[in-house]
FIKOLZA-1660 file (N, C-alpha, C; in steps of 0.1 Angstrom, whole numbers, plus 5000, padded with zeros to 4 digits):
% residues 108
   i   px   py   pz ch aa at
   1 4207 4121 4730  A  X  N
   1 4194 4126 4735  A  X CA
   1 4191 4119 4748  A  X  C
   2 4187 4131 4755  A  X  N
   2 4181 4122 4773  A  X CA
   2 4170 4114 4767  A  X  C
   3 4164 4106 4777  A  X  N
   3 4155 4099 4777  A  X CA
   3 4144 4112 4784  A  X  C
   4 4142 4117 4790  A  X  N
   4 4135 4129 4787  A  X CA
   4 4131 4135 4777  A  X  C
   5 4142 4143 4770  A  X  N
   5 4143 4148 4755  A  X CA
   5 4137 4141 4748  A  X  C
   6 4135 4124 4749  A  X  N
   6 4131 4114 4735  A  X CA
   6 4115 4116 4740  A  X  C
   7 4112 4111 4754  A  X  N
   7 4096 4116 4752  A  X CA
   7 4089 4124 4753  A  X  C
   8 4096 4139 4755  A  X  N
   8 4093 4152 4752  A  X CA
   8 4089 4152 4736  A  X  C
   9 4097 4147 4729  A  X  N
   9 4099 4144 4714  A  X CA
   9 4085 4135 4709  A  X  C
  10 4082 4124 4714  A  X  N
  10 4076 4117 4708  A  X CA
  10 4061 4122 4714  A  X  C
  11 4058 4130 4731  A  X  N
  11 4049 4137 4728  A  X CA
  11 4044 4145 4722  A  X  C
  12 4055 4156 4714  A  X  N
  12 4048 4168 4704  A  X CA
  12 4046 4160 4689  A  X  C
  13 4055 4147 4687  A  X  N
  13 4049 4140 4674  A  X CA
  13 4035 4141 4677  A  X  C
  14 4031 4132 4689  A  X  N
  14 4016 4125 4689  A  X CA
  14 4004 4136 4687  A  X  C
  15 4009 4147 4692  A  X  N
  15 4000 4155 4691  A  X CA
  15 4000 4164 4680  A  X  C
  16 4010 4160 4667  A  X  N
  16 4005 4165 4653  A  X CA
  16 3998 4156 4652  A  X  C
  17 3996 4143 4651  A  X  N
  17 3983 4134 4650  A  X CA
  17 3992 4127 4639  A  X  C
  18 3999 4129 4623  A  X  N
  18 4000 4125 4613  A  X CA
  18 4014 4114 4622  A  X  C
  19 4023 4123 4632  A  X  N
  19 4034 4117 4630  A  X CA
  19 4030 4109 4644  A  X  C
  20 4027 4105 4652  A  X  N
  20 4021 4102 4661  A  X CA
  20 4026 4083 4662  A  X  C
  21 4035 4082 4673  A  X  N
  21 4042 4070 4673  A  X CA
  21 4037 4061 4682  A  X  C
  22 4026 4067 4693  A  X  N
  22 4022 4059 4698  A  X CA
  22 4011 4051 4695  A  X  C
  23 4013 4034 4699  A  X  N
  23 4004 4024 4693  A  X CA
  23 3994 4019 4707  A  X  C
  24 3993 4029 4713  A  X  N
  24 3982 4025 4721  A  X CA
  24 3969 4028 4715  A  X  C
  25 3955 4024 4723  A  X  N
  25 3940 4025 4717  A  X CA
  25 3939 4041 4715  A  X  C
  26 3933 4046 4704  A  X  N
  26 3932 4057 4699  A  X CA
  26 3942 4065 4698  A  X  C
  27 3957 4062 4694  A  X  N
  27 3965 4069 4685  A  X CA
  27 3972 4059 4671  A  X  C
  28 3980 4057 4670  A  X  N
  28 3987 4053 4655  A  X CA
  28 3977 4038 4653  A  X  C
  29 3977 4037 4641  A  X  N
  29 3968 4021 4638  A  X CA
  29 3986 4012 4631  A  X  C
  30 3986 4004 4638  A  X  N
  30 3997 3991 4633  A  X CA
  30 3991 3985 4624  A  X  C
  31 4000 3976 4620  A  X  N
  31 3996 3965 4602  A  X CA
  31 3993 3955 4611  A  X  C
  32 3995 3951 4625  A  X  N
  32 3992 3941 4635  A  X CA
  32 3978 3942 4638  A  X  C
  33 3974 3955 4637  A  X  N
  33 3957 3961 4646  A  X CA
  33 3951 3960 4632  A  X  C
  34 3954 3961 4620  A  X  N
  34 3949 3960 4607  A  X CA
  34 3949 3949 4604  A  X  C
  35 3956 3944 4606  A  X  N
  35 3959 3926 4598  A  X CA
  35 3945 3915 4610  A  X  C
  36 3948 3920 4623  A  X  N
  36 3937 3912 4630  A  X CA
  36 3925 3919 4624  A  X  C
  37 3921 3925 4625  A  X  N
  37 3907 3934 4623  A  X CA
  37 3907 3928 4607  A  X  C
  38 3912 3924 4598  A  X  N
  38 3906 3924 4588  A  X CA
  38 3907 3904 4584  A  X  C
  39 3911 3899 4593  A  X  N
  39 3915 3884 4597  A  X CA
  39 3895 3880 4603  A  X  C
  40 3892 3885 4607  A  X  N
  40 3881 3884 4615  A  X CA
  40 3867 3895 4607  A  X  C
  41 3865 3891 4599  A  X  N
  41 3852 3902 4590  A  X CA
  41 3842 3900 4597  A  X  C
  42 3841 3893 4607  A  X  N
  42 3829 3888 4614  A  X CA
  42 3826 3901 4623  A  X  C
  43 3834 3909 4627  A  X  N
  43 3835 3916 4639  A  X CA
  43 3835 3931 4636  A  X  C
  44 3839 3935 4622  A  X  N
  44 3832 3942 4623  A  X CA
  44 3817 3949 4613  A  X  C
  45 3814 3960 4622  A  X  N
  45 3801 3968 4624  A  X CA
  45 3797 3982 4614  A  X  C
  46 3786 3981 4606  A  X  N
  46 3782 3992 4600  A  X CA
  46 3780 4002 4607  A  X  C
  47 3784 4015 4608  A  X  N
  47 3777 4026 4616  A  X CA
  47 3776 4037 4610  A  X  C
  48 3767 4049 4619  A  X  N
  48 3771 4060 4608  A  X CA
  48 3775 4071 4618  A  X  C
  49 3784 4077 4614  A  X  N
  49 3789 4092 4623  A  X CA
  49 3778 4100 4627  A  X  C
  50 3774 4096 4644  A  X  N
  50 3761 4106 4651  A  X CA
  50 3766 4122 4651  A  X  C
  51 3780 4121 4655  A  X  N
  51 3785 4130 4659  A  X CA
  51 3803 4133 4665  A  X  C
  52 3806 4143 4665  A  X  N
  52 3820 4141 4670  A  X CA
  52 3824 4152 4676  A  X  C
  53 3833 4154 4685  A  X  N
  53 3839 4166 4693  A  X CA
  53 3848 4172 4695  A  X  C
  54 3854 4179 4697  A  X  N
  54 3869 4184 4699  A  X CA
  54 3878 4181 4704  A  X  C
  55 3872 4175 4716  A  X  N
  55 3883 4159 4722  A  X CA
  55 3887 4146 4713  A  X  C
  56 3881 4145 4705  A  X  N
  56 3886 4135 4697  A  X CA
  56 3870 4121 4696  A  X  C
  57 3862 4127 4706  A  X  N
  57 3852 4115 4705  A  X CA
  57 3847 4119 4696  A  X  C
  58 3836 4100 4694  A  X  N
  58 3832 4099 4680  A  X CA
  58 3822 4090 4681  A  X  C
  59 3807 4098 4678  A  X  N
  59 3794 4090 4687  A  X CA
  59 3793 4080 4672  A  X  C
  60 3786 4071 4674  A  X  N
  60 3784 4062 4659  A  X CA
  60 3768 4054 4665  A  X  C
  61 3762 4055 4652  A  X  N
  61 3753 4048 4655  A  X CA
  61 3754 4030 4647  A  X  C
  62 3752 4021 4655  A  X  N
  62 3754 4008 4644  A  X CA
  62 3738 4009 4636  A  X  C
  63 3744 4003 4624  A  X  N
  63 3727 4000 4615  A  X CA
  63 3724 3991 4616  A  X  C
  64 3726 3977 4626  A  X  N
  64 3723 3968 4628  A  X CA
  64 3709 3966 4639  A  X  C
  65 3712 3977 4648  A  X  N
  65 3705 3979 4659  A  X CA
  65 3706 3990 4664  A  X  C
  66 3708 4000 4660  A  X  N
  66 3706 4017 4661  A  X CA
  66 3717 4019 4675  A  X  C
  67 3724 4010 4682  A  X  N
  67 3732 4009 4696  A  X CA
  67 3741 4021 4692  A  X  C
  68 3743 4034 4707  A  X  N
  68 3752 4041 4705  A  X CA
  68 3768 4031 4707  A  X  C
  69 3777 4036 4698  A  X  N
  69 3789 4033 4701  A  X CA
  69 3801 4049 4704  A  X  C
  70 3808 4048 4711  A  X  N
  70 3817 4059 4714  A  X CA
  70 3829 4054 4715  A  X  C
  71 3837 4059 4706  A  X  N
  71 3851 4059 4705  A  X CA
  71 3860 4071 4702  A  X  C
  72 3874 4071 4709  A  X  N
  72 3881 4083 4705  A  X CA
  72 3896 4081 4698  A  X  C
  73 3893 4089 4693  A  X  N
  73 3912 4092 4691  A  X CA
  73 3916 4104 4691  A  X  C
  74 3929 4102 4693  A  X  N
  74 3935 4114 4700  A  X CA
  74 3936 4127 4693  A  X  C
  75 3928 4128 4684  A  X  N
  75 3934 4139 4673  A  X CA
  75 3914 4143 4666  A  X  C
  76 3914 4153 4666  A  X  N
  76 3898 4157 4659  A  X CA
  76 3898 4147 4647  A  X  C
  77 3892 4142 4644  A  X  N
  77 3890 4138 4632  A  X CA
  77 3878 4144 4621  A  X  C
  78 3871 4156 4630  A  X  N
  78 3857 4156 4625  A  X CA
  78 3854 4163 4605  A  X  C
  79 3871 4167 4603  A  X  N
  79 3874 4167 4588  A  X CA
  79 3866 4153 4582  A  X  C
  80 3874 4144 4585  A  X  N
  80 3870 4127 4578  A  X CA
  80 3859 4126 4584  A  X  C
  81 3853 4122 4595  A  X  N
  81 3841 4117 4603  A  X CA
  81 3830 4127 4603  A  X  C
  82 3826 4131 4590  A  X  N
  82 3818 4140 4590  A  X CA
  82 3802 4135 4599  A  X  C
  83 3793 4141 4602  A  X  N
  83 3777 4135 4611  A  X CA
  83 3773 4132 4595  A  X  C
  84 3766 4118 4598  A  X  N
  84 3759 4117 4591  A  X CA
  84 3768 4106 4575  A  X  C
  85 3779 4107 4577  A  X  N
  85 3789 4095 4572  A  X CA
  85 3790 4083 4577  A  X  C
  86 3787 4076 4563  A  X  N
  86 3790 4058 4567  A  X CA
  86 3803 4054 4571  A  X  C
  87 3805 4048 4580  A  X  N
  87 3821 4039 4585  A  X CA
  87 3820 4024 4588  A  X  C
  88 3827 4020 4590  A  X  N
  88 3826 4004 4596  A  X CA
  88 3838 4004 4607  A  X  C
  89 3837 4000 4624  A  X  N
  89 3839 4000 4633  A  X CA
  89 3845 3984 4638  A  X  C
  90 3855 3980 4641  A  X  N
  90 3855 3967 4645  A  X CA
  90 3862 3970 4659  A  X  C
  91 3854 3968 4669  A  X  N
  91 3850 3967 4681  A  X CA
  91 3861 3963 4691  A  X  C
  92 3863 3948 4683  A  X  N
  92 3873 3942 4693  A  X CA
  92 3887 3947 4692  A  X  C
  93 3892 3952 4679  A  X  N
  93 3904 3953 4675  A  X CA
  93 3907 3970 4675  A  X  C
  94 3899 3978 4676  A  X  N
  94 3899 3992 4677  A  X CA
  94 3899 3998 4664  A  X  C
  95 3897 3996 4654  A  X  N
  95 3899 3998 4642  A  X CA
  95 3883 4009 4636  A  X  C
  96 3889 4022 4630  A  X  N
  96 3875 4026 4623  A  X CA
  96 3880 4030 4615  A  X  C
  97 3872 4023 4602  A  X  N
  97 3873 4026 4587  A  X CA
  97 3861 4034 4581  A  X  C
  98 3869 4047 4577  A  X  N
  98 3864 4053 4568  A  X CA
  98 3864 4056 4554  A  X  C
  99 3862 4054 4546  A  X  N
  99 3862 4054 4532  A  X CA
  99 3877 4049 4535  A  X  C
 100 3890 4050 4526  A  X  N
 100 3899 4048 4525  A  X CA
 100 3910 4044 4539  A  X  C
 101 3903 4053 4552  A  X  N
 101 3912 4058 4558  A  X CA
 101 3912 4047 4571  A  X  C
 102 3918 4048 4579  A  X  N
 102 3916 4032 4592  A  X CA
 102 3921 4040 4602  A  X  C
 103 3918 4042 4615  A  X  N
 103 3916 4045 4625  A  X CA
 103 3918 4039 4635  A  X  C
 104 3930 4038 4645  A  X  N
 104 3932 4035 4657  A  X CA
 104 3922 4041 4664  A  X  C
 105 3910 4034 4673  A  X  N
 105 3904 4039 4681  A  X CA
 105 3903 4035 4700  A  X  C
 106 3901 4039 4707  A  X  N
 106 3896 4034 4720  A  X CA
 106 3883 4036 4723  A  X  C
 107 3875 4026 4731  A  X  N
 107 3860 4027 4733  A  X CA
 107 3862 4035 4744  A  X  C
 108 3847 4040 4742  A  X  N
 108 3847 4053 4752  A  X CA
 108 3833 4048 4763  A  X  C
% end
């Protein structure tokens, strides 16, 4: 396989979202971006889904101080991230946990 062909390949993964290889902010979540984010409870943040959009953003409100936060990932998520659903957000590490589910994110 060219080296073309492989990132031809690994672009149409990312954009089924499920098989999606890339570990940059707002696509695949590592056991590395999970293992820090849950090393540090300090960091993260209660919020609740303001809203979300087709591009992949994802408005949150914190319940600490009502502060908008905006993050995306590269794939809709607005199935799981319904408006008006609790999540917890950790900031530094990019991480959004929703009920079960954990989220590679980028701030927006």
């Amino acid at each position: 396989m060219t080296h073309h062909a492989a990132q031809q390949q690994a672009l149409v993964s990312c954009e089924q979202g499920a098989m999606c290889i890339d570990d940059r902010p707002g696509h695949a979540v590592t056991l590395m971006h999970l293992r820090l984010a849950h090393l540090q409870p300090e960091g993260w943040a209660d919020a609740v889904v303001a809203g979300t959009a087709d591009d992949g953003t994802v408005v949150l409100r914190r319940w600490s101080d009502d502060a908008v936060i905006r993050v995306w990932h590269h794939v809709d998520r607005s199935d799981l991230l319904v408006t008006g659903s609790a999540v917890s957000v950790h900031e530094r590490y990019g991480v959004l946990a929703a009920g079960e589910h954990r989220l590679n994110v980028a701030q927006r």
